[in-house]
Structure formats: structure tokens, C-alpha cells
N, C-alpha and C positions, 0 to 999 in steps of 0.2 A: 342329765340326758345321756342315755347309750349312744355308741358310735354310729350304732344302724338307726338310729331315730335321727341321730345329726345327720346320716348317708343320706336316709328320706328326704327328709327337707332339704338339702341342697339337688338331688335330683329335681323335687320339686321345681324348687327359685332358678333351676335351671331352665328347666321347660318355661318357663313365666318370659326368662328375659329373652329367649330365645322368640318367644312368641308376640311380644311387647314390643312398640314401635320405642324408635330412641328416647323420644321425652321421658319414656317413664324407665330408664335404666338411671338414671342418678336413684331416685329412691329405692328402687332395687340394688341398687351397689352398695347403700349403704346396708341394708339386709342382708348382704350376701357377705360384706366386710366383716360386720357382726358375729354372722356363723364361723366363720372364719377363725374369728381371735376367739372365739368360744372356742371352736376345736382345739384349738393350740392353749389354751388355758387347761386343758384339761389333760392334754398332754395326748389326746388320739392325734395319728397324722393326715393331714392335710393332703390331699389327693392333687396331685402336678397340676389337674387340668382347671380345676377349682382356683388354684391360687393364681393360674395364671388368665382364668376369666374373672378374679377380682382386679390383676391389673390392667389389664384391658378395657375394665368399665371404668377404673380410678383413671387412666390416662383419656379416656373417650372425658368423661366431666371434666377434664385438665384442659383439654383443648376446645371443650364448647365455652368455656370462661374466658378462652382469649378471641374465640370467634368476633365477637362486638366490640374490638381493643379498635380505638385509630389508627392509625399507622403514620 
């Protein structure tokens, strides 16, 4: 895949999650993680804003997993 075909789709899965109520950002994070390690497998780089809305989602599932914890 070309860099501008990876650009594409992450604009895309951008607008998605942007547009997506939270439940459906776990499955989206993991699509978005994906692209992600694909980019960097391939050696294009990874645009600031991208890596720091994968962790953004990784930390939003990090904290919905302790939401139902006892206390």
C-alpha cells in the first residue's frame, strides 16, 4: 500500500471515529492501531496527530475496563 492510500484511510477512520459514539471506538482503535503498525512496518511516517489519537483511544478502552472494577 502507497503512503497516500495509507493517508486515505486514516482520514477516513478518522472521520468514522470522530463521528462514532464511544462504544464503537474500541473496534475502531483497534483499526486505527493496525494502520498504524502497518505504517511503521513499512517504514512511511506516522503523522503526530494520528499516533496520538491511537493513544487516546488505547487509553479511553484502558479506562472503560476499570469503569465496572469494585472498589
Amino acid at each position: 500500500m502507497s503512503e497516500q492510500k495509507f493517508l486515505d484511510l486514516i482520514e477516513k477512520l478518522e472521520a468514522e471515529i470522530e463521528a462514532a459514539d464511544e462504544s464503537a471506538h474500541k473496534e475502531m482503535q483497534a483499526q486505527l492501531h493496525a494502520t498504524v503498525e502497518q505504517m511503521k512496518a513499512k517504514g512511511f511516517k506516522v503523522p503526530q496527530r494520528l499516533q496520538q489519537l491511537d493513544y487516546d483511544l488505547e487509553d479511553e478502552a484502558v479506562e472503560d475496563m476499570f469503569d465496572n472494577m469494585p472498589v
